[in-house]
N, C-alpha and C positions, 0 to 999 in steps of 0.2 A: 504494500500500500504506500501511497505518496504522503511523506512529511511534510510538516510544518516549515516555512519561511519564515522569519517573524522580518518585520517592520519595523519601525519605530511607533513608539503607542503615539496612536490620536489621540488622546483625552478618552473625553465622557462616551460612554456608548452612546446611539444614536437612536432614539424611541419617536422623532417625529411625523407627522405625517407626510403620508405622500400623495403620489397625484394619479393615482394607478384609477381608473373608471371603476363607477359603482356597478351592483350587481344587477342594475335594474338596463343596463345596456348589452345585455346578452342573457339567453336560455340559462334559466336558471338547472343547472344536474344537479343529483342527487349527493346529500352534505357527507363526505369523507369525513368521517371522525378520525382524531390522530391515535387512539387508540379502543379497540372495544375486548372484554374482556370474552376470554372462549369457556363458557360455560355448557355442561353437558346435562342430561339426566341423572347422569351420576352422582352429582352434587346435589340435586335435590330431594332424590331417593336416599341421600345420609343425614339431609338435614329434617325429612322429616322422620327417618328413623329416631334422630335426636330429640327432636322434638315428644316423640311418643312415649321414651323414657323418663321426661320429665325434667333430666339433667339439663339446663341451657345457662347456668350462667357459668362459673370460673370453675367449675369442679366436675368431672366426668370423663368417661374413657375416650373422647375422640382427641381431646387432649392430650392423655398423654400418650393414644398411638399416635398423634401427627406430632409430638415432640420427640417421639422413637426414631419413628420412620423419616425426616426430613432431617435430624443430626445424624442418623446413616448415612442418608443422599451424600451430605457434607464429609463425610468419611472422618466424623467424632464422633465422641463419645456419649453426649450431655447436650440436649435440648430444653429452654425455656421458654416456652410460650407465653408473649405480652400482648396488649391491647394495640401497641402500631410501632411499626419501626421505630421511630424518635424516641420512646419510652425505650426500646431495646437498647440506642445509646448509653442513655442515658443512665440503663439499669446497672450495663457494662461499668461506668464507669463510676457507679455508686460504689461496683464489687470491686472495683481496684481501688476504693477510697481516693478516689481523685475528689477534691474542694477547694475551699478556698486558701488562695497563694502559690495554688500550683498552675501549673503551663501545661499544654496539653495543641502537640503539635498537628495542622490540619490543612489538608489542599485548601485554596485560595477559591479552586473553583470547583463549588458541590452546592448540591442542596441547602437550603440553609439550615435543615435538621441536624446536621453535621454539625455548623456553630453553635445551636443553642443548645441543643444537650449539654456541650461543655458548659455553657455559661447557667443552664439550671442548675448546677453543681456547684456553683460559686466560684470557677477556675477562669482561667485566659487562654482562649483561643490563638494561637500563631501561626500564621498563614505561610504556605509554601508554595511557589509557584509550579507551573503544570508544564512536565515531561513535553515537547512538543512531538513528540512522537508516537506516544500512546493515550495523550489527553489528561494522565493523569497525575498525582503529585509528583514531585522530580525529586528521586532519593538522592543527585546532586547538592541538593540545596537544603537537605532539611539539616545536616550536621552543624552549619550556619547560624540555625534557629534554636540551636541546643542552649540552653541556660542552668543553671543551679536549681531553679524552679518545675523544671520539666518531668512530666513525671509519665508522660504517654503520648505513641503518637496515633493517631485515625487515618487509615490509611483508605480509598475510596474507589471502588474499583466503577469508575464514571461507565456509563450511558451500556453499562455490559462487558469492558473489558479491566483485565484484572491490570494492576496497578504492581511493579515490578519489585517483586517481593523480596527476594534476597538479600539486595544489596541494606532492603529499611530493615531486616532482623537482623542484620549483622551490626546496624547501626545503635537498634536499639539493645544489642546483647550487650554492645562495648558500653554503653551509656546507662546500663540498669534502667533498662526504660521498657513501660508495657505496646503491646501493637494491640489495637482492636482496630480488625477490618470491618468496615462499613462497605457489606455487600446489598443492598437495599436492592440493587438494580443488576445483581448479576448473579443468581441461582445457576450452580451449575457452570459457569466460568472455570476456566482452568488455567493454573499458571504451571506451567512444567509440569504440565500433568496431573498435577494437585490441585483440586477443588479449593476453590477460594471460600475463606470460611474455617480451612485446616490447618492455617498457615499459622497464622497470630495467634496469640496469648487466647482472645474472646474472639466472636465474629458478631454480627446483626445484621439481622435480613428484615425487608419489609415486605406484607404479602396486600398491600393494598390494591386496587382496584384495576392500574396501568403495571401491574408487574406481571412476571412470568408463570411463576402462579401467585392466587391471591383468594383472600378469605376476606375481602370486601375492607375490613380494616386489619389489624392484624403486624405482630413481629416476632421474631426470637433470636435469642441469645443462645450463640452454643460456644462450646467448649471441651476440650480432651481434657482439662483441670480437675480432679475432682471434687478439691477444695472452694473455687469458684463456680462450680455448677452449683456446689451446696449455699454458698452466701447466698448468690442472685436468685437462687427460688426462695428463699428466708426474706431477702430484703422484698421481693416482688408481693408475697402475700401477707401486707405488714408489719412484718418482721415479728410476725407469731411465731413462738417455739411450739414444735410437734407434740412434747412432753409434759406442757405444761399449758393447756386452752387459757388464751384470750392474757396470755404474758406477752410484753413484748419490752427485749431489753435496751432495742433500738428505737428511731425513726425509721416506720418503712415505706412502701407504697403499695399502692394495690395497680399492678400493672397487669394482672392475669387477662389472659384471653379467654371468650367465651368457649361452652362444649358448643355451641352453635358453630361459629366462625372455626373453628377446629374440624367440625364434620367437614367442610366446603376442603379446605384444604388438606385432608386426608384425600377427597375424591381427588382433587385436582394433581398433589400427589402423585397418583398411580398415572399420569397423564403424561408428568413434568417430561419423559424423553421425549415424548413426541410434542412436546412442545417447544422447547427449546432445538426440537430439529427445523420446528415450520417457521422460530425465527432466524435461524442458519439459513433456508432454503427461500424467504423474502430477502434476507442482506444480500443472495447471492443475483438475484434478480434486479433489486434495486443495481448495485454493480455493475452489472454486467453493461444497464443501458448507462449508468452515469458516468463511469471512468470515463468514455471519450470525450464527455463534454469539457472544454478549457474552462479554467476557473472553479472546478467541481471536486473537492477532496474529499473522499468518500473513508468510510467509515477506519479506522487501523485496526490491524491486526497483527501483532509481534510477533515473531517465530516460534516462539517459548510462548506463547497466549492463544485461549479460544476464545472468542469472543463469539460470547450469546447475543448481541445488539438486541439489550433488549430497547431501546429507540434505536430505529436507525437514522441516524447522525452526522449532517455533511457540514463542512467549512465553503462557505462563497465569499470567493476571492474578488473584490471592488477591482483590485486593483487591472484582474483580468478581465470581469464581467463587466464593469463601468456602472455596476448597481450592487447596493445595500441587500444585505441580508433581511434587514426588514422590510426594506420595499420588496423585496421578493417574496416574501410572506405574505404582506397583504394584498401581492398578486393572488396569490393562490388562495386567500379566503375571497376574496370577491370572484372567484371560481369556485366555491363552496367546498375548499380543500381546506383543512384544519392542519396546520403545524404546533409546536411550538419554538422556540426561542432556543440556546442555551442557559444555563442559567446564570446569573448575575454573580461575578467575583464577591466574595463574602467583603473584600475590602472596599467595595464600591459602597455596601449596606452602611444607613445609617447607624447601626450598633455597632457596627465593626469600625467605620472608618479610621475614628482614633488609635486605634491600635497599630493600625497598619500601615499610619503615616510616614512612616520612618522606612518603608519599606517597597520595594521596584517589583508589579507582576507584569512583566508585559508580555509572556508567552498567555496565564488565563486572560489579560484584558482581551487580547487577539483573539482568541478560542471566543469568547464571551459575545464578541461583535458581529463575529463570523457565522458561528453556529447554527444550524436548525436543524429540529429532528423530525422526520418524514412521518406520515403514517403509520401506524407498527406494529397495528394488530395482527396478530398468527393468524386471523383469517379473512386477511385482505387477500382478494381475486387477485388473477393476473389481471385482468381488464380494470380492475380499478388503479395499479400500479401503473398502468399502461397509460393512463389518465393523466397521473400525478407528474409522472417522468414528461407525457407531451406537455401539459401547462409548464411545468417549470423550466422546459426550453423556451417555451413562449414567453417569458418572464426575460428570461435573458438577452432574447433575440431581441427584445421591445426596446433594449437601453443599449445595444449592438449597434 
């Protein structure tokens, strides 16, 4: 796959409008959603078996077979089932006693569940800029970011590909420092052959609604530790002792996941190969027609990485196309095609900014400007893909 250039940063990203014609000057088609979730019979016939047991809130067997069976998928030991991925951070990083006056090292450009975990905890987020080659943190840079206070790094394996592991555990072996990977967006990814998730100290997955699989809301924590498998279910159901009802010697939280949302993703589960093959088999499609287009950086993939895209995810180069990545988007919704954006450098956010004043991203600000990720549900047609690829040459050829 084609690498990153970088530029010199612009400044501010660019959110204004453009001049692209309304939708009311041509045949309205049918609205592409950027993502729909692939729900079967399966999932309904467990969530009403659920249901007829009677079990539906934090306690019951779909629980903990889908915390069996998905810390297998990940090839550990220890599954926690929480209420949504952010909480899974955030539980992570209760169980390594990260708070306040500690530093807690994290890509520049993710999610913002990513910063605010740490900052529920009462720690400081430190931003590292992004790999321009696999999009995601750059273990380059993070040694840099290391302080006396530092006590963990979040490592994020962005838009489905896993984030370059080795070199950040040998980082954090020398520096006594925890790794929890924040795999939200990449079940099933593989770095060297190793399931991401296997790697670091913790992992967290999110199974919301736009992921690969999903139990509508929904996260977990896993681990091969068996000392922190035991904290994080102690801290998650507040911090009740087993031996002694309704003691608790801590603060804890009630993060549990329902036996409801547990049925859905036990079905989905049994799915997860053939789901993560049918978004292998649309990145490979999208590809196929995009690589020739100039200006069009299509998804990476590192030699040593699978990438599950779970968005698939392109870079549009101004510099080639002589348009905006946002004007090319709201080409394609006034063509009733749904993108999104990349998302916003954490150091651009108003929480963040101060922290990160002292400090240069101009590999994420480029990604940030650039980015947008296509349609990506597993069960977009050819013919609708066929759609999305013709508008978005039309987009380009308009500023040609």
């Amino acid at each position: 796959m084609a690498t990153l250039d970088i530029p010199a940063s612009s400044g501010r990203l660019n959110t204004s409008p453009g001049n692209w014609e309304t939708p009311s000057t041509f045949s309205i088609q049918e609205k592409i959603e950027v993502y729909e979730p692939d729900l079967t019979e399966l999932e309904l016939k467990y969530v009403v078996d659920c249901m007829k047991t009677g079990w539906i809130s934090g306690i019951g067997e779909y629980v903990k077979q889908f915390e069996k069976e998905f810390s297998a998928f990940c090839d550990v030991s220890y599954g926690i089932a929480t209420c949504n991925g952010t909480v899974a951070l955030e539980l992570a990083l209760a169980t390594l006693k990260v708070g306040p006056g500690d530093e807690v090292i994290a890509p520049n450009l993710t999610f913002a569940a990513t910063a605010n975990a740490i900052c529920h905890l009462g720690a400081q987020p430190i931003f590292v800029d992004s790999d321009p080659q696999t999009w995601t943190i750059d273990p380059n840079r993070i040694e840099e970011a290391i302080t006396p206070k530092t006590k963990a790094i979040i490592v994020v394996h962005l838009y489905g590909h896993p984030a370059n592991m080795d070199p950040i555990m040998q980082i954090a072996y020398d520096h006594g420092l925890f790794v929890i990977e924040d795999a939200a967006e990449a079940h099933g990814a593989l770095y060297k052959k190793r399931r991401v998730g296997s790697i670091g100290h913790m992992a967290c997955f999110s199974f919301y609604g736009n992921k690969i699989i999903t139990t509508g809301e929904g996260g977990m924590v896993v681990t091969n530790n068996p000392g922190l498998a035991e904290r994080a279910r102690f801290l998650r159901g507040q911090a009740m002792t087993r031996d002694n009802y309704y003691w608790h010697p801590e603060v804890g939280y009630n993060f549990r996941m329902t036996n409801l949302q547990a049925a859905i993703g036990v079905a989905q589960l049994k799915r997860i190969h053939h789901l993560i093959k049918a978004k292998r088999n649309l990145a490979k499609r999208y590809s196929s027609a995009l690589e020739r287009i100039p200006g069009i950086i299509t998804p990476p993939e590192a030699d040593w990485a699978t990438n599950v895209f779970w968005m698939y995810s392109i870079l549009i180069r101004p510099e080639v196309t002589g348009t905006t990545r946002d004007e090319v988007r709201r080409f394609l919704l006034s063509r009733n095609i749904q993108t999104r954006p990349f998302f916003f450098p954490m150091s651009t956010l108003p929480p963040y900014i101060g922290a990160s004043a002292r400090r240069k991203y101009p590999v994420s600000e480029r990604l940030a400007m650039q980015g947008l990720s296509l349609p990506s549900s597993p069960k977009l047609s050819q013919q609708k893909i066929d759609r999305i690829v013709k508008t978005l040459q039309e987009a380009l050829e308009k500023k040609s």
